[in-house]
Structure formats: C-alpha cells, structure tokens
C-alpha positions as semicolon CSV with decimal commas, in nm:
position;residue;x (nm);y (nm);z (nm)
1;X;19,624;1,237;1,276
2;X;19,980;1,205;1,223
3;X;20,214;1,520;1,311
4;X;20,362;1,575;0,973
5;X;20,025;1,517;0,818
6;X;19,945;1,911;0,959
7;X;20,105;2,160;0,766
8;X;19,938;2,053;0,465
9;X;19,626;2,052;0,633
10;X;19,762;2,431;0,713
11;X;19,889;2,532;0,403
12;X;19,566;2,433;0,246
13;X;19,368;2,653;0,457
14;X;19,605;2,941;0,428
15;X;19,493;2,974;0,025
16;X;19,107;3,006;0,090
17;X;18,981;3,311;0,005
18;X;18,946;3,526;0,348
19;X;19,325;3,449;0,412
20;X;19,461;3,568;0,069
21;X;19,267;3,860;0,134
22;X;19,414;3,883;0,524
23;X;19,762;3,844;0,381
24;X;19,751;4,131;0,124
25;X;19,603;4,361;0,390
26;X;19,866;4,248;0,590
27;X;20,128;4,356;0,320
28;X;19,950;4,661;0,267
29;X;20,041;4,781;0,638
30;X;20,375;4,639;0,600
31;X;20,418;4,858;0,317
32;X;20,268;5,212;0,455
33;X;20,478;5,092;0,788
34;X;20,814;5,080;0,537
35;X;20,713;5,390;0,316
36;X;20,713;5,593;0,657
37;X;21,036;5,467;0,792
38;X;21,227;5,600;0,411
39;X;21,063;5,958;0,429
40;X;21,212;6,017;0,816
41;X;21,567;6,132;0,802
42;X;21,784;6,003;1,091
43;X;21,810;5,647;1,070
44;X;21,989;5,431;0,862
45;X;21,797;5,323;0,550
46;X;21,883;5,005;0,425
47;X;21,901;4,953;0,008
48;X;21,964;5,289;-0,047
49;X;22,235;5,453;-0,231
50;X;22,389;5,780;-0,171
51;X;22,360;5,889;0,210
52;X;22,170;5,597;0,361
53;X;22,063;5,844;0,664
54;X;21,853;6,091;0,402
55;X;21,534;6,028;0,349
56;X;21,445;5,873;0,028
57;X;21,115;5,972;-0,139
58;X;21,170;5,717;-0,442
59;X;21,129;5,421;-0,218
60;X;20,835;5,627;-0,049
61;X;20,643;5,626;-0,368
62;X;20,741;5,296;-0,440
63;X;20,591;5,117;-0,097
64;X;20,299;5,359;-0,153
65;X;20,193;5,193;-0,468
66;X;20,288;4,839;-0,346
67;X;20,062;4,922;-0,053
68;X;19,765;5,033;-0,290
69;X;19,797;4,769;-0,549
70;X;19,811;4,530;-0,257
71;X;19,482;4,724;-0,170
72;X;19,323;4,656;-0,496
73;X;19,389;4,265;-0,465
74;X;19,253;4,236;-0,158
75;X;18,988;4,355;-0,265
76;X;18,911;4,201;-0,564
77;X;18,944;3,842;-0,371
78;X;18,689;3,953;-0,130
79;X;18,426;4,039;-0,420
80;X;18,551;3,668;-0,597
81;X;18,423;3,551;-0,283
82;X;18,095;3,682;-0,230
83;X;18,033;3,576;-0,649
C-alpha cells in the first residue's frame, strides 16, 4: 500500500461509530478539565474579560453544559449502534 494512500484509510475509520462516541467522551473530559480550571482563582484565565485572574463562573456553566450535551451524543451514537 502506498504511504499517502493511509490517512484516508485512517480518516475513514475515525467516523465509525465507537470512535465518534470515543471522541465526544473525550470532549466531555476536556470540558469538566476546562470548567475546573475557570472556577479556581489564581491563574490567568484566558478569554475572559474583566480581571483574567478571578474566577469566572459563566464559562463554568458554559463547559458544564458542553460537557453534558457532549454526554448526551455520545450516548445516543452508542444506542445507533447497537440498533
């Protein structure tokens, strides 16, 4: 097989089912991960406006319901799949 023949073969098994679902789980950590890092005060929070070094509950809320709608996706691939 040819070298630049690959990444298609890749990219077509990223969209099967069990990896969609991998990558929103994966998003929803990224999210909680984010949502904790705005609520401590300290370090310097980047997008933020006002005192970038407060913590920032909006954008806590906000990665909390990216995280659960992320959630909900995953799992409604995984019962596509099992259909």
């Amino acid at each position: 097989m040819l070298a630049f023949a690959r990444p298609t073969i890749l990219c077509a098994w990223f969209w099967e089912v069990k990896s969609v679902r991998t990558a929103a789980i994966v998003l929803a950590i990224i999210f909680v991960i984010l949502a904790i890092y705005y609520v401590i005060p300290g370090p310097s929070h980047p997008l933020t406006s006002g005192n970038p070094t407060a913590a920032h509950y909006k954008h806590v809320v906000l990665f909390v319901i990216l995280a659960v709608l992320s959630l909900i996706g995953a799992r409604f691939t995984a019962s596509s799949a099992n259909r």
